[in-house]
C-alpha positions, 0 to 999 in steps of 0.5 A: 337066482336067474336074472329075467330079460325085459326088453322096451323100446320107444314107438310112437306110431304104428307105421308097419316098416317101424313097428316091425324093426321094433317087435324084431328088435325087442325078439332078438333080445332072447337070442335068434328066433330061429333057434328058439322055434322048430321049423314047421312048429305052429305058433299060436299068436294070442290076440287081444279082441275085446270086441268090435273095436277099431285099432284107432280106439287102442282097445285090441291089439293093433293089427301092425303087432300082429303083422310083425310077429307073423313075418318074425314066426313065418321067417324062422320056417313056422306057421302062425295062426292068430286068435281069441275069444272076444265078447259081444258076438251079437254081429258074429266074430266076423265082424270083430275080426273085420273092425279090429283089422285082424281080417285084412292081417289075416287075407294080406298074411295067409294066416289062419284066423281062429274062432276059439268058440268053434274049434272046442274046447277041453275041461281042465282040472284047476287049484281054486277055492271055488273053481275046481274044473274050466274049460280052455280052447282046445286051440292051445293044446293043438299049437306047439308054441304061444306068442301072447300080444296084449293091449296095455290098459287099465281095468275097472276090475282088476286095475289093469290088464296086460300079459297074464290077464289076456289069457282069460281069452282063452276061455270060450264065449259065455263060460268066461261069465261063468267063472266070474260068478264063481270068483267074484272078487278081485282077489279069487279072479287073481287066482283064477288067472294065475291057474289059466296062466298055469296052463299055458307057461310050458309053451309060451315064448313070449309076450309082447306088450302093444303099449304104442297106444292103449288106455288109463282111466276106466278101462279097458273098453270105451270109458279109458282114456286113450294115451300113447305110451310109446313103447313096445315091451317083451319077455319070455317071463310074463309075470315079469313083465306085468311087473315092470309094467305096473310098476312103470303104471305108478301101481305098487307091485309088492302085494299086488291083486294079480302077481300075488298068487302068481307068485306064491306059486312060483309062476314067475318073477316079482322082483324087479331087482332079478330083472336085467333090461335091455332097451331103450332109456325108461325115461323116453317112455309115457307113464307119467301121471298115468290116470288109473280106474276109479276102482283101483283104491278098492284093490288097495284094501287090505284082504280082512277089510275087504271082507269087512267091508263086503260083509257089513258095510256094503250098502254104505262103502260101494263101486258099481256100475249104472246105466245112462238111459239117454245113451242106452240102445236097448240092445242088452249086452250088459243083460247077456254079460252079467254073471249075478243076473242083476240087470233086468228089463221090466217090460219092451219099453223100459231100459234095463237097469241094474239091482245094485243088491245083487251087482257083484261089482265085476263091470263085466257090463261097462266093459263090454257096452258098445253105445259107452251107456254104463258109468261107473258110480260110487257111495258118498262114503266111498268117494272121500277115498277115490282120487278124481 
């Protein structure tokens, strides 16, 4: 079998010289980038814009990353355009693109920004037990070449989010509550995942991990913890990658949620013993005692006790969200971005709140709440198995 590159490298700051010498550095790993991409080819550079959050939250991707593999793309004789499809569009994506930074990279850069919502969209077939067709930005059918740059955090739902997580942005605006509703569970969102990263593998180059500054705890919005994690990661083998990153995480990749389907359908390596490293000492980097999502023993369950457990014994055994009402603003966010229709508003006065009957525990709510008003809330049974 074919070893797979990793390449890491130590940074602790975003100053714009060193992370540029460290995302040319870690590029150079696979080889020349002149070789790798034809002149005058467009290169789709995949953000991470969760929503309007500024690059000092380390929830998107730092606009420093996003310079450097512009100048690396512009530098081989191609053309770079950035995008994704955010949440929260309440103040309009020009407002994410300006508080994200990715604006001024865009004016400073003259590169393309796109709006994934506005440019279209085509249906695609996909091999899914309850979601047989999504829709994709036609965004990347029009590129000859993807470079993904995702934020390294943890994630209340699928335990964290890295490479093959980022592409869910690939899907416009609010279908992308659609699809949660049709695979609601951790294990179906998994493979839902691994179809959208069927999608796009032919045409990725690389994907270049920001793990300068990201999160742990309740991630991957405004309820993680920030933590520096001093690195910069890449590889053309993104499922490889995530691999080497959970693992580093403290998070067992054998029989994991997300890399299970992805590799039973040979998307990519799992094993880290076919992984060859080049880079700094592992040892400079900052995963020790990473704190992960209060959900994450949920992950753990095995399939059949998950199902048990979701069929008899969910008003006993839970993880679901709650709405603080003293830090509630009433601009119902959660409401649009709830995929089961279970947060209502009874009339103008009241805040909303959420039915726990009808919750299917996605934190789709948690993750996209601006005002840091939803918290996440477990059974008396349920907490003798979460370590705070």
């Amino acid at each position: 079998m074919l070893k797979t590159i990793v390449s890491a490298y130590y940074c602790d700051n975003y100053d714009e010289n060193n992370v540029y010498n460290i995302v040319e550095k870690v590029v150079k790993s696979f080889g020349n980038i002149a070789d790798i991409i034809k002149p005058n080819s467009k290169v789709l550079i995949k953000l991470n814009l969760l929503s309007a959050y500024t690059p000092e939250q380390a929830i998107t991707t730092h606009p420093s990353i996003a310079k450097a593999i512009i100048k690396i793309i512009k530098k081989a004789g191609a053309i770079p355009v950035m995008g994704d499809s955010p949440g929260n569009l309440m103040n309009g994506i020009e407002n994410i693109w300006k508080k994200t930074g990715m604006l001024q990279v865009a004016k400073e850069e003259n590169v393309e920004l796109i709006n994934f919502e506005a440019c279209g969209c085509v249906e695609v077939s996909i091999k899914h037990p309850t979601v047989k067709q999504i829709y994709v930005t036609k965004a990347i059918m029009d590129c000859d070449y993807i470079i993904n740059l995702p934020k390294l955090k943890t994630h209340t739902f699928m335990g964290f989010t890295c490479g093959v997580k980022n592409f869910y942005g690939i899907i416009p605006g609010a279908r992308k509550v659609e699809y949660h509703k049709l695979a609601p569970t951790p294990r179906e969102f998994a493979c839902l995942l691994s179809e959208i990263y069927r999608m796009v593998k032919e045409k990725l180059l690389f994907t270049i991990v920001d793990g300068v500054e990201g999160l742990e705890g309740n991630g991957p919005s405004l309820s993680g913890q920030k933590r520096k994690y001093n690195i910069i990661a890449c590889s053309q083998d993104t499922v490889m990658l995530d691999s080497f990153i959970l693992n580093k995480l403290g998070i067992k990749t054998k029989n994991n949620l997300l890399l299970n389907p992805l590799k039973e359908k040979n998307l990519g390596d799992t094993d880290l013993q076919n992984m060859i490293y080049v880079g700094d000492k592992i040892s400079c980097f900052n995963f020790d005692k990473t704190k992960l999502p209060i959900t994450n023993f949920l992950n753990l369950l095995p399939s059949w006790l998950a199902r048990f457990v979701a069929k008899y014994a969910g008003k006993l055994f839970w993880v679901k969200p709650n709405i603080i009402e003293d830090k509630c603003v009433g601009c119902l966010q959660c409401m649009k971005s709830c995929p089961a229709k279970a947060i209502i508003k009874e009339n103008e006065k009241t805040k909303p709140v959420i039915q726990k009957d009808k919750c299917i525990g996605c934190f789709c709510c948690h993750e996209l709440c601006l005002h840091k008003a939803i918290e996440i809330k477990e059974s008396f049974i349920a907490s003798f198995f979460i370590k705070k």
